[in-house]
C-alpha positions as CSV (number, residue, x, y, z in Angstrom):
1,X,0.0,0.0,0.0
2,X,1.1,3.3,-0.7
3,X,1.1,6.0,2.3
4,X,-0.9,9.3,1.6
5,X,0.6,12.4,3.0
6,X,-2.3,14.7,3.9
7,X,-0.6,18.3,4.0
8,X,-1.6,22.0,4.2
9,X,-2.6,23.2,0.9
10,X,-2.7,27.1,1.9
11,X,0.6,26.8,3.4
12,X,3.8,27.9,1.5
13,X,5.9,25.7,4.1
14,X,4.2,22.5,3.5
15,X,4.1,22.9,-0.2
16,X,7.6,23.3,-0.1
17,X,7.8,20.1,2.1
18,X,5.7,18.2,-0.2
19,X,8.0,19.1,-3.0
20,X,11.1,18.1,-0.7
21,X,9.6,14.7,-0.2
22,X,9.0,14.4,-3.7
23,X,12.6,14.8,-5.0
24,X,14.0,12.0,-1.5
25,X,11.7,9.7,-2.6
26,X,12.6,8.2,-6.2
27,X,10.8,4.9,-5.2
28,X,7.5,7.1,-4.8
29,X,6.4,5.3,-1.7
30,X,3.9,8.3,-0.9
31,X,1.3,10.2,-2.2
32,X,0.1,13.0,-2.1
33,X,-3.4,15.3,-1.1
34,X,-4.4,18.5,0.5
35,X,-6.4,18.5,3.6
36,X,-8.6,21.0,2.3
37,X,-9.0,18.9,-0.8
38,X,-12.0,16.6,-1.4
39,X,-10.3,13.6,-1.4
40,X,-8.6,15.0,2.1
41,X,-11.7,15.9,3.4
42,X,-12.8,12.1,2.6
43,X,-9.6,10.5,4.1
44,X,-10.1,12.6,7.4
45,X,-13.6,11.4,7.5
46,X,-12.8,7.7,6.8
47,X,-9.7,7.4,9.6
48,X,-11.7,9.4,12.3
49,X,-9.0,12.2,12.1
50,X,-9.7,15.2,14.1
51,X,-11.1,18.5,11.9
52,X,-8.7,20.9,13.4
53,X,-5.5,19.2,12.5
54,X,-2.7,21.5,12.1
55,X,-0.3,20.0,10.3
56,X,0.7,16.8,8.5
57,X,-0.6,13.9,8.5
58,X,0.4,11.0,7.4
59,X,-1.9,7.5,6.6
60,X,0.4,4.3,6.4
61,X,-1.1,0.4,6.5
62,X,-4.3,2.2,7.8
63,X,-2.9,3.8,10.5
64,X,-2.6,7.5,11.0
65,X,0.6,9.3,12.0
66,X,-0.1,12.8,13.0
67,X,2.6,15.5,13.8
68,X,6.1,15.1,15.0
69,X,5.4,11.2,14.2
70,X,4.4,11.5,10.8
71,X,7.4,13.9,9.8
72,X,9.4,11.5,11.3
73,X,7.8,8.6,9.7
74,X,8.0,10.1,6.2
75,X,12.0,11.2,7.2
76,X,12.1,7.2,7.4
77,X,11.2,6.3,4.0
78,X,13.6,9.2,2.3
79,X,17.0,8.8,0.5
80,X,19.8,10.1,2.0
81,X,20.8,10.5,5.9
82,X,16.9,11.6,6.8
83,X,16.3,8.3,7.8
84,X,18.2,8.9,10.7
85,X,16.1,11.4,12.2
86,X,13.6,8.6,12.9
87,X,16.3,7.8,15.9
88,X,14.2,10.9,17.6
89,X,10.4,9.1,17.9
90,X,11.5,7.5,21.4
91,X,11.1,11.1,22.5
92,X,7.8,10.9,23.9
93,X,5.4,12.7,21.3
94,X,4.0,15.5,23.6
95,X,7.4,16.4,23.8
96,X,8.2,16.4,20.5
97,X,4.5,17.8,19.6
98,X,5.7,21.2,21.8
99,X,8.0,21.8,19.2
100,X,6.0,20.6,16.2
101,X,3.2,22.7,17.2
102,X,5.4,26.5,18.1
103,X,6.6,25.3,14.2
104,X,3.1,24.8,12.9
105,X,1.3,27.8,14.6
106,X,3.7,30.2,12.9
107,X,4.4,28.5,9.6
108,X,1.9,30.9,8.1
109,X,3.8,34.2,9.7
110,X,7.3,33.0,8.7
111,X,6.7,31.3,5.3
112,X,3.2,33.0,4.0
113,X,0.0,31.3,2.7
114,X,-0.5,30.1,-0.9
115,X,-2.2,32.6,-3.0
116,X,-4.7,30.8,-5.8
117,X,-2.4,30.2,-8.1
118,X,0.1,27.2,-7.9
119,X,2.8,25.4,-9.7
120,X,1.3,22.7,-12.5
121,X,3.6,19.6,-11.6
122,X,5.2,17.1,-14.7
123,X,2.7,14.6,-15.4
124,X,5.0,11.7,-13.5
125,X,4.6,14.1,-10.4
126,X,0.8,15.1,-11.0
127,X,-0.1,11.2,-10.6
128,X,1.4,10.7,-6.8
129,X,-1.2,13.1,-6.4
130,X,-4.7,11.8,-5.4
């Protein structure tokens, strides 16, 4: 089974991570929607996941990785050293979450929000989005 990364499709930070992902992961293990999307809207709905999520979220063997654990459970799956990071999810989550969430609350005041125009990906891109 793939894994779907649900991300923040107003957010210039996550599109940016989304595209970061894209370019570690030659074996395309993940794809790709935005929570605001309708197929977002339908995968919160199907896996219970809360409304208000701020952040990432990641859906893997039908279980949902939300946070600081889904980051680091995407880092897993990438080329390169980011694997490595995944040494850092035997820090308890709420401690991890502390710094996942200052991150996420300001994302929008450091890195902006999308406006409605946005980049038209290469057609073996477009398809690892769903």
């Amino acid at each position: 089974m793939k894994r779907i990364v649900l991300f923040d499709g107003d957010c210039n930070f996550c599109d940016s991570s989304v595209q970061f992902i894209i370019k570690r992961d030659p074996a395309a293990h993940f794809l790709f929607t935005s929570l605001q999307s309708e197929k977002g809207m339908e995968l919160i709905k199907q896996y219970a996941i809360p409304t208000d999520i701020d952040g990432v979220v990641l859906i893997e063997n039908d279980k949902v990785f939300t946070k600081s654990s889904a980051a680091l459970h995407i880092a897993k799956k990438l080329d390169g050293l980011w694997h490595l990071f995944f040494i850092f999810i035997v820090v308890p989550s709420k401690i991890r979450d502390i710094f996942y969430d200052y991150f996420a609350k300001n994302r929008y005041k450091w890195f902006g929000k999308k406006e409605d125009a946005c980049m038209l990906p290469p057609p073996e891109i477009r398809k690892r989005f769903i």
